[in-house]
C-alpha positions, -999 to +999 in steps of 0.1 A: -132+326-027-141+365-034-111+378-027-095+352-052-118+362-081-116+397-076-105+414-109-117+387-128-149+394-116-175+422-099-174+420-065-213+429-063-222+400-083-202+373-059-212+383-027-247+383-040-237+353-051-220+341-017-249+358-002-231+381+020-229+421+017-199+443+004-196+461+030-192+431+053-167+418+025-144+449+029-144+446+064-141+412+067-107+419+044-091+446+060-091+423+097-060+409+103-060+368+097-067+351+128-044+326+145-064+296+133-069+307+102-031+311+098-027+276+116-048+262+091-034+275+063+001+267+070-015+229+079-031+227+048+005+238+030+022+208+045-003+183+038-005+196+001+036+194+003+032+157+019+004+149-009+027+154-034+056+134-021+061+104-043+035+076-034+020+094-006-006+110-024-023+077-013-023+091+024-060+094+039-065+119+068-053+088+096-019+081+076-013+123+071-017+129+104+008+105+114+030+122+093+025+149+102+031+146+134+062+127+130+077+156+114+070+175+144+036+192+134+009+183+161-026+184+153-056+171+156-069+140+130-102+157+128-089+189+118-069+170+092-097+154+079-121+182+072-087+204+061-079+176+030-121+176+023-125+214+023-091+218-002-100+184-020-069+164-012-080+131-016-063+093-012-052+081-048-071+050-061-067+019-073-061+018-116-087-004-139-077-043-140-062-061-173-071-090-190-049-122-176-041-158-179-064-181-162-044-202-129-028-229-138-055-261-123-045-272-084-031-305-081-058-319-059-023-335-036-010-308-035-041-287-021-034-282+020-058-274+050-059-231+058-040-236+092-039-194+100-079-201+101-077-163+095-055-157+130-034-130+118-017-116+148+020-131+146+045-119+173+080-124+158+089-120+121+100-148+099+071-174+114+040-169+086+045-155+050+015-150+025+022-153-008+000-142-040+001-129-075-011-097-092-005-082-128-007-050-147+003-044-185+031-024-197+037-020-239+053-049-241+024-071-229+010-079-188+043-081-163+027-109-138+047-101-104+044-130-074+050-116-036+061-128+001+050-108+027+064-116+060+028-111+082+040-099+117+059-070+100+042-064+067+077-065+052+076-076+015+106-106+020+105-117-018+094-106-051+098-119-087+080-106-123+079-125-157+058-130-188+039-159-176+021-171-147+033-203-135+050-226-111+084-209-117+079-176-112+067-184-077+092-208-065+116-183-075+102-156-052+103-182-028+139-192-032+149-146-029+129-149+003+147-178+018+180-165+009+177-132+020+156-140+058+168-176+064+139-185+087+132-209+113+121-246+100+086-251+104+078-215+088+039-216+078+039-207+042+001-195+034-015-187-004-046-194-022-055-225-041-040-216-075-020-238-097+012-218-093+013-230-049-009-261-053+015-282-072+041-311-068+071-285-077+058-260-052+058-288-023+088-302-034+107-264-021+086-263+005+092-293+022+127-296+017+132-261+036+110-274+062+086-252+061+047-256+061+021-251+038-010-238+042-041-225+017-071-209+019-104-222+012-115-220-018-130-192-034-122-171-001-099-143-004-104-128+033-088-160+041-053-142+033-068-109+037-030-088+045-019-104+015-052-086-006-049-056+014-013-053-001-020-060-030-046-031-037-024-007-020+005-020-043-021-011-072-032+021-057+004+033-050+030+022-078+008+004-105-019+037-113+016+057-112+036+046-144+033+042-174+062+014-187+074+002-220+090-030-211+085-059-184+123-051-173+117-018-168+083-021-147+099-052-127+130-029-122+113+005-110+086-025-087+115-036-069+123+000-060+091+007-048+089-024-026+124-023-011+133+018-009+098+029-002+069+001+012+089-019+034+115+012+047+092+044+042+052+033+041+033+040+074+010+007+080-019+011+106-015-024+111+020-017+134+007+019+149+016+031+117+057+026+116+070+013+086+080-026+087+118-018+086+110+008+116+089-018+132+113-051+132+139-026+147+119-020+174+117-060+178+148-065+180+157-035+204+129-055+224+144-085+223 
């Protein structure tokens, strides 16, 4: 801190300051750095090189020292932790919430029992997605975007944006993820109780697939707790990052984030902290 200042200004006055003597300031300068001093400030280097990495200035001390010791730089979590406090390297957080458009009422027979009963362990992909919606504005007005998330590999199997928050704009992320992952019959399908899952049209797609729905109770979001916990890093990570004119352009640069970086890139404590492309590989090499 001293030695940074020095020129700018007297060296008396900041280690009076620092409460430490010249003399032992001099000295202390003209001994050679020691090796963990030298350790710690090439650490620090990296993790300030990671921070900066597109969407990983999100990392907390677990999810850097992953990192960094998949790119072949062991250390200890500990010393990671107290490095990013010393230097100020924090995680990123979430951005302020909008104003949006009340749900849509449930169709009271279209409303279904929670049959996950908050059981989230899953051992094979492609047998329980969540589903929910989230929104943040843009220029041109709020860009409402509706997810799958596949729950045994935190994969992110469908996505849609629009205008509006209704029926459609669901059922259309339902029909990407069914296209794309073609999963067994008798998938269970679980989301809240809003207007845009509990409804005739929504059962309709369901059933004819085969698949089987399931809700929350209401008024209970740590009933579909991955789904929330998505969600906020979804805010924290791409959301608080841009700035967009248009709905096309936010849904366009979204789909980027979700398919090039979340599902092939993020590290998720939930799977020992692969990334859900990394982790359904090592399924199937399991097999």
């Amino acid at each position: 801190m001293i030695a940074s200042q020095a020129g700018k200004l007297p060296v008396r006055l900041m280690c009076r300051v620092a409460g430490v003597s010249r003399s032992g300031y001099y000295a202390a300068r003209r001994r050679p750095e020691s090796l963990r001093a030298t350790e710690n400030r090439r650490l620090v280097t990296q993790i300030e090189a990671i921070h900066g990495e597109r969407h990983k200035d999100s990392y907390g001390s677990r999810r850097m020292h992953v990192e960094l010791e998949a790119r072949g730089l062991r250390c200890d979590r500990h010393r990671v932790e107290r490095l990013m406090r010393r230097h100020g390297i924090r995680a990123a957080r979430r951005p302020p919430a909008v104003r949006v458009q009340a749900d849509d009422a449930p169709e009271r027979e279209a409303v279904v029992p929670d049959l996950l009963c908050r059981d989230f362990a899953v051992a094979l992909p492609d047998r329980v997605w969540l589903g929910d919606i989230t929104q943040f504005a843009t220029r041109e007005g709020v860009l409402y975007l509706a997810f799958l998330l596949d729950l045994c590999s935190r994969m992110i199997v469908g996505w849609a944006g629009g205008a509006t928050k209704n029926r459609w704009l669901t059922i259309g992320v339902l029909e990407m993820a069914l296209g794309w992952r073609q999963p067994p019959k008798e998938l269970i399908h679980h989301t809240d109780r809003g207007g845009q899952y509990a409804c005739s049209d929504y059962a309709v797609a369901l059933r004819g697939y085969g698949a089987l729905a399931s809700m929350s109770r209401a008024g209970t979001p740590l009933d579909n707790a991955p789904m929330e916990s998505f969600i906020k890093t979804f805010k924290v990570e791409f959301v608080r990052l841009h700035s967009f004119d248009t709905r096309k352009e936010a849904l366009t640069e979204a789909g980027k984030y979700l398919q090039l970086f979340y599902n092939c890139e993020r590290r998720h404590s939930a799977l020992g902290y692969l990334s859900p492309a990394e982790y359904e590989k090592q399924l199937r090499t399991h097999a």
